[in-house]
C-alpha positions as CSV (number, residue, x, y, z in Angstrom):
1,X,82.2,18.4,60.7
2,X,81.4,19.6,64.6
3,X,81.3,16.7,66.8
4,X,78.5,17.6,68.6
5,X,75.0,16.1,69.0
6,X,72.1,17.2,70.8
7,X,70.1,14.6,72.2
8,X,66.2,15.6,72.0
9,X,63.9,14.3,74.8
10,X,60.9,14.8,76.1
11,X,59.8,13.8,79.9
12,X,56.7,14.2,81.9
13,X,57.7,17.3,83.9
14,X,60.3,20.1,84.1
15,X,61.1,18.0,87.8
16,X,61.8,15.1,85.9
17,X,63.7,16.9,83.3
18,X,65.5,18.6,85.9
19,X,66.9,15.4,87.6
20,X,67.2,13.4,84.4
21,X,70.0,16.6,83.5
22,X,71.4,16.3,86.9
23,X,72.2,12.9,86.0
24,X,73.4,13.2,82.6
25,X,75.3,16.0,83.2
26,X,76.9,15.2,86.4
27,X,78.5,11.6,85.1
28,X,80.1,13.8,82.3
29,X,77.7,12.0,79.0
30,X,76.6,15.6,78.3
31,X,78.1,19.2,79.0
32,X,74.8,21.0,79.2
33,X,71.1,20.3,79.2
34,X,68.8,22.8,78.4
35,X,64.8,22.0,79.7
36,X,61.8,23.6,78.1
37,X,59.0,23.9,79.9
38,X,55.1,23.9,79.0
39,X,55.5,21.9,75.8
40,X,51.8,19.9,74.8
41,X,52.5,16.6,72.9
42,X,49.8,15.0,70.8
43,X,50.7,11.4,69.9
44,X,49.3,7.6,69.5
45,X,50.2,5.3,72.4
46,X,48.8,1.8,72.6
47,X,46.0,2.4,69.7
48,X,44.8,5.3,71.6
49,X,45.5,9.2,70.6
50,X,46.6,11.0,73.6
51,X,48.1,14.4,74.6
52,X,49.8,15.9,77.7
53,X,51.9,18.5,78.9
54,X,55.4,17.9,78.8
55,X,58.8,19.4,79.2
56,X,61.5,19.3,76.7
57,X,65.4,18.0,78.0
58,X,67.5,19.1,75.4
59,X,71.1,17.5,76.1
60,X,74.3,18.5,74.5
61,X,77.0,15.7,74.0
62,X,79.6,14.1,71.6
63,X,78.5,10.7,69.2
64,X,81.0,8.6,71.3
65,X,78.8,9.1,73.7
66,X,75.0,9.3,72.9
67,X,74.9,5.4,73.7
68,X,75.7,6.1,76.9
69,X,73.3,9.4,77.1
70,X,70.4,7.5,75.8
71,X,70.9,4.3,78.2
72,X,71.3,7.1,81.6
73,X,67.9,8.9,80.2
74,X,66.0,5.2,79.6
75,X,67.5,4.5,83.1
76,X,66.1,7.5,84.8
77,X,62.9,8.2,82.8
78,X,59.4,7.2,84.2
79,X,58.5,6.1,80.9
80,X,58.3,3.1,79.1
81,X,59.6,4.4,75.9
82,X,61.3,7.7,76.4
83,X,61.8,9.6,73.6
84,X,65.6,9.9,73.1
85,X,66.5,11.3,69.8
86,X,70.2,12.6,68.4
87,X,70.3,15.5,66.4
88,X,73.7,16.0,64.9
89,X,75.0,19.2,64.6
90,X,76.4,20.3,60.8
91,X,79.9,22.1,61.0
92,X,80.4,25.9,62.2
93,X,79.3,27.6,65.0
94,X,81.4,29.3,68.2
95,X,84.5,27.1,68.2
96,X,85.2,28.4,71.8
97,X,81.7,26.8,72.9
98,X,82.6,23.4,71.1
99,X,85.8,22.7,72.8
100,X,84.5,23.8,76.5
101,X,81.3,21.1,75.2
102,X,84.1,18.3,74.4
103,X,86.4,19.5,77.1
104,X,83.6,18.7,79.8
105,X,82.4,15.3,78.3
106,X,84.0,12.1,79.4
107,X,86.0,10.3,77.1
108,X,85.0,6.5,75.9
């Protein structure tokens, strides 16, 4: 098994998404963060249907340390109720890229 997870979230802007990264990234809970721009969410909030434009943060990290992730993210996010979400990775992939990715994560 890879011990990698990718941490899915979505924020309100590619500015946010940019900081949020800087963050993340910067105290070592996540190696990379990629952002999406231009993405348009449909979704119910508070018994109303609603949609936006949004960006997607995608940010790459370990298990040990997707509390952590998710709690910076919450910290930094303008929304209520971010959406954090951890995708785990199955095994295979460029072992070269996974050990740089664990190399450049904090330990517990």
């Amino acid at each position: 098994m890879t011990d990698i997870v990718l941490l899915y979230c979505t924020t309100s802007s590619v500015a946010e998404a940019e900081a949020i990264a800087q963050k993340v990234v910067g105290e070592r809970l996540a190696a990379c963060a990629n952002i999406i721009p231009g993405m348009r969410s449909v979704y119910w909030w508070q018994g109303k249907l609603e949609q936006g434009e949004e960006a997607v943060l995608i940010l790459k990290t370990r298990p040990d340390l997707v509390e952590a992730a998710t709690a910076a993210v919450k910290a930094a996010h303008s929304y209520s109720v971010p959406c954090v979400l951890p995708l785990s990775v199955g095994p295979g992939g460029n072992a070269d890229y996974i050990a740089w990715l664990l190399g450049e994560t904090q330990r517990g």
